[in-house]
C-alpha positions in Angstrom: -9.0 32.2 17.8 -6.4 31.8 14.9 -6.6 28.5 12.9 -3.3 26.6 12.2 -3.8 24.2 9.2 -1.0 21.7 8.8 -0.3 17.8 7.7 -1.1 15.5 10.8 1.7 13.2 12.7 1.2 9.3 12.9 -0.8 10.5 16.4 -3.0 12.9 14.9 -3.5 10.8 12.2 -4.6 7.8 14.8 -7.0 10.7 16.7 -8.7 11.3 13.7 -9.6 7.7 13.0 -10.7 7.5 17.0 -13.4 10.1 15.5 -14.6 8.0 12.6 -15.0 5.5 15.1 -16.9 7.8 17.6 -18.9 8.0 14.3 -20.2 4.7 13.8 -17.1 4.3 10.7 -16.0 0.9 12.5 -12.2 1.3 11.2 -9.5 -1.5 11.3 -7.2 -1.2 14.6 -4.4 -0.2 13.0 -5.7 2.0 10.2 -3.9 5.0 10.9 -0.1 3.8 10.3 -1.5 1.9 7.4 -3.7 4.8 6.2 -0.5 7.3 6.6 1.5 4.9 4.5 -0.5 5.8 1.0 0.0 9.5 1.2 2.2 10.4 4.4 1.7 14.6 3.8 -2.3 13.2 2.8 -3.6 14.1 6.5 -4.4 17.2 7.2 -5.7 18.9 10.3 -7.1 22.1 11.3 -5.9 23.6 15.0 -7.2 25.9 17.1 -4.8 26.7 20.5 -2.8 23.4 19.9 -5.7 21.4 19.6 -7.2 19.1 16.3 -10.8 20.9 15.6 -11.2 19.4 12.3 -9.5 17.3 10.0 -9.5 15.4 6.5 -7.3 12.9 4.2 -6.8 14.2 0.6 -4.5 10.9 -0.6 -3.1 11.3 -3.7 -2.7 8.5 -5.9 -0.1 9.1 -8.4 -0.4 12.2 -10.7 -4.3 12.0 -11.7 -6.1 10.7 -9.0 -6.8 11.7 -5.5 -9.7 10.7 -2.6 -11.2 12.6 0.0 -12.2 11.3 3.6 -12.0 11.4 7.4 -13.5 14.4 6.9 -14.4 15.2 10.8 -15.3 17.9 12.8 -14.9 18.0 16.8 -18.7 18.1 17.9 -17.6 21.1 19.8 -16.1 23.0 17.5 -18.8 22.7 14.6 -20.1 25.8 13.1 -17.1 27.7 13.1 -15.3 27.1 9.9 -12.6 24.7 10.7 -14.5 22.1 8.7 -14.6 24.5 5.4 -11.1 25.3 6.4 -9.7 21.6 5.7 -12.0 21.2 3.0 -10.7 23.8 1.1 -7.1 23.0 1.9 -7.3 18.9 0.7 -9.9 20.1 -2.2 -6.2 22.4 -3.0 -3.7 19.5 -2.1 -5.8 17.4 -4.9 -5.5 20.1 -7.4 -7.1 19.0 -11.1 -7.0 15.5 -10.3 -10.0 13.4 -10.5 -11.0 13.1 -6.9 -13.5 10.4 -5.2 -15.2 10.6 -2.5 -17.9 8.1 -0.8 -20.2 10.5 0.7 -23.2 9.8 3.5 -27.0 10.3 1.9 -26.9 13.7 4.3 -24.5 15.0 2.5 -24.8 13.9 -1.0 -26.4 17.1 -2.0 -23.8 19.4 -0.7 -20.7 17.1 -2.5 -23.0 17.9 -5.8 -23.0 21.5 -5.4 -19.1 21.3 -5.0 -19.1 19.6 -8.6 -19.3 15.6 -7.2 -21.6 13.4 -9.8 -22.8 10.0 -7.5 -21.2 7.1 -9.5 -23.1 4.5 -8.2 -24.3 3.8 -4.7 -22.6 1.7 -2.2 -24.1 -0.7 1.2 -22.8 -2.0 4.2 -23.4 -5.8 5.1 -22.6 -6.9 8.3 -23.2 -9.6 10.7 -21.9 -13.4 11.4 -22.0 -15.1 8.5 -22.8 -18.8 8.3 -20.8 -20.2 5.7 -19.3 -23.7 4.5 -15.3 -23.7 4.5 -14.2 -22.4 1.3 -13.0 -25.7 -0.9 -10.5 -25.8 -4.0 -6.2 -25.6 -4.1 -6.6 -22.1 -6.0 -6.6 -20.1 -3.0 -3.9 -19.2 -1.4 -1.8 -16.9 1.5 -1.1 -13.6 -0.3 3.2 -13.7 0.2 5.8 -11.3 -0.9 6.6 -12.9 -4.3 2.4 -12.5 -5.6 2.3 -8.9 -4.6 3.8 -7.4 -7.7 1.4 -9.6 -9.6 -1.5 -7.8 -7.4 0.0 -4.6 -8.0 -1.1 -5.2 -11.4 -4.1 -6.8 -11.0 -5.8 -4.1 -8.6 -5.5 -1.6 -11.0 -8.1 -3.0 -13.4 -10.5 -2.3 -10.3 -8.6 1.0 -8.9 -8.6 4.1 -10.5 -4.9 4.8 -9.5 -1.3 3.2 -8.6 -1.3 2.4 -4.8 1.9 0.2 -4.1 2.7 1.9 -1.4 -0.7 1.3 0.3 -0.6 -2.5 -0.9 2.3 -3.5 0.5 1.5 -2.3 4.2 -2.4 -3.1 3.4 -1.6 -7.1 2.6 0.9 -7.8 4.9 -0.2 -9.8 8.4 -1.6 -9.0 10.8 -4.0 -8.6 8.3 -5.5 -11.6 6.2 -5.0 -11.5 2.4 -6.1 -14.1 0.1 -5.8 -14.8 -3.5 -7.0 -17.5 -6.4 -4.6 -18.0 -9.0 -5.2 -19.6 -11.6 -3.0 -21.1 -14.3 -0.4 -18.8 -13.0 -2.7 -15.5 -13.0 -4.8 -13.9 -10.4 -8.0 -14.7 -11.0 -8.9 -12.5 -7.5 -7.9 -11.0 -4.4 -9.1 -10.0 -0.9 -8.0 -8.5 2.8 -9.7 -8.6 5.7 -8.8 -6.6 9.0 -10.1 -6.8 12.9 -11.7 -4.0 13.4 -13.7 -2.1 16.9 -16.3 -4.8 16.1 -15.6 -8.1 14.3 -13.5 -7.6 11.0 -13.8 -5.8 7.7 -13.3 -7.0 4.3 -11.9 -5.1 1.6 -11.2 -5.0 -1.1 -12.6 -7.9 -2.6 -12.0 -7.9 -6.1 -12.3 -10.7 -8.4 -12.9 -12.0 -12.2 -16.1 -13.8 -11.2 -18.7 -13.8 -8.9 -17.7 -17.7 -8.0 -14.6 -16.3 -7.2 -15.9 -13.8 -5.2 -18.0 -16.1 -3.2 -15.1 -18.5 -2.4 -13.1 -15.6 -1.1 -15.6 -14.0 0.9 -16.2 -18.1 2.4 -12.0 -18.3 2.8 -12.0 -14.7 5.2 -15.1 -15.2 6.9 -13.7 -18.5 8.8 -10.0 -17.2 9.1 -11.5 -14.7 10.9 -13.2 -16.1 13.3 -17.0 -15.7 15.4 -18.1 -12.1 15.1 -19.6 -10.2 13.0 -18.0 -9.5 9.2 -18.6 -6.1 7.3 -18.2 -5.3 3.7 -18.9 -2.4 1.7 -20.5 -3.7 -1.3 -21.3 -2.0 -4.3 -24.8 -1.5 -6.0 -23.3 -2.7 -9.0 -22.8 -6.0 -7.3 -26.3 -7.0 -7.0 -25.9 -10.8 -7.4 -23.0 -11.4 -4.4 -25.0 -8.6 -2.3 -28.0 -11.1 -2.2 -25.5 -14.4 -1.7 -24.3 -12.5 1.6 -27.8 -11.8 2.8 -28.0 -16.2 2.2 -25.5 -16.1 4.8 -27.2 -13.8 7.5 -25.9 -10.5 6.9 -27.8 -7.8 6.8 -27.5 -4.3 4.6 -27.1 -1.3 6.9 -26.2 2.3 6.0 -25.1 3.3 2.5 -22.4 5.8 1.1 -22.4 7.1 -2.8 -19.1 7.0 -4.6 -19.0 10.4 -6.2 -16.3 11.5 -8.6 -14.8 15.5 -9.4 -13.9 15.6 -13.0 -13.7 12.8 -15.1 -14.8 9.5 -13.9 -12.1 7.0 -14.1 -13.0 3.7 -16.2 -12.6 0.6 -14.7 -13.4 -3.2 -14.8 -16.5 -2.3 -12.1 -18.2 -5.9 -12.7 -14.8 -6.9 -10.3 -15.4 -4.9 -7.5 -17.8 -6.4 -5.4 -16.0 -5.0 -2.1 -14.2 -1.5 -2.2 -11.0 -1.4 0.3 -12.0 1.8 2.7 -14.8 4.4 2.9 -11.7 6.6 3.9 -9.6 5.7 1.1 -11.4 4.6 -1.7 
């Protein structure tokens, strides 16, 4: 059957994050309008007689930087190059941009024959944390007059300009956070509902104290379920001060980089924002 290959509507956009949660992905319940908002032409689909078979974001962030995910394939429609088909066509929307990916260990070896190089591995923790109420006057309610400040401090910790993203990705009803100190941000987080419980990210910060009072903050806005983060290797020390709370590691992704890997303030990052979005 011919193969239509186009950018995906809001709707399609939404089906495809219903497939990363047929996956296991557990994404936020309104991801797609949020996701859309970084890249709006980011989404693209594969179709075969009107219908999705495959599909992928290839967001581009500013002029040198780009990320791959949601990279999907119906079940059904597996094997017959509608997978490849996206691939090749958000690999070609990215152009000579550096481009992330987080990729599954399956997988791994095929991103590194496509020219990926891991960067460092990354784990999901999740369960219901059991953690005292966050204490000190430093944290506050991210609000419309601190977001340019976090503009600037997210991109010590992100390899490329995303106010677009920000601005939808901090406002309610998702929970943002921030410690300011001496008029700077000294740290910032979000955390989302999700299928099950809520997900935090990012959490970036200047310290692991810092880190540990904003995780503390979120976990109790957001109530009894479970919590999941994606946490860095890198951030060994706050990986084993979740596990002091009950949470568990689960699967693990690798961030991979094409090209040039960007050069940030990693020590900062001790949750990234998405798996989808970098």
């Amino acid at each position: 059957m011919p193969r239509t290959i186009r950018t995906l509507a809001l709707e399609e956009v939404q089906t495809l994050v219903d497939w990363a949660a047929a996956e296991g992905w557990n994404p936020g319940l309104g991801d797609a309008a949020l996701f859309q908002a970084a890249d709006p032409q980011g989404f693209i689909g594969a179709f075969v007689d009107g219908e999705m078979a495959a599909g992928i974001s290839a967001v581009a962030y500013g002029e040198d930087f780009g990320f791959i995910g949601l990279y999907i394939c119906r079940p059904d429609k597996r094997g017959q190059g509608h997978g490849k088909a996206v691939w090749d066509a958000g690999m070609a929307r990215l152009g000579n941009r550096t481009i992330g990916l987080d990729g599954v260990v399956e997988q791994q070896a095929n991103y590194r024959s496509m020219g990926f190089a891991p960067a460092y591995r990354t784990i999901r923790f999740l369960g219901p944390p059991n953690v005292p109420a966050a204490a000190g006057g430093d944290i506050r309610a991210i609000r419309p007059e601190l977001v340019p400040d976090i503009l600037d401090y997210d991109r010590r910790f992100f390899p490329g300009p995303r106010q677009a993203f920000l601005e939808h990705w901090l406002r309610p009803p998702h929970m943002a956070l921030a410690i300011v100190k001496d008029g700077a941000i000294a740290g910032y987080c979000v955390a989302r509902q999700c299928r099950d419980g809520c997900k935090i990210g990012p959490l970036f910060a200047d310290s692991l104290d810092a880190a540990g009072h904003l995780f503390a903050a979120l976990a109790h806005m957001s109530g009894p379920g479970n919590v999941h983060l994606d946490v860095p290797e890198t951030s060994g020390r706050f990986a084993a001060r979740l596990t002091s709370t009950g949470l568990q590691p689960g699967f693990e992704t690798a961030r991979m980089y094409k090209g040039r890997a960007p050069q940030l303030m990693q020590s900062g990052v001790f949750a990234i924002t998405t798996l989808e979005l970098g």
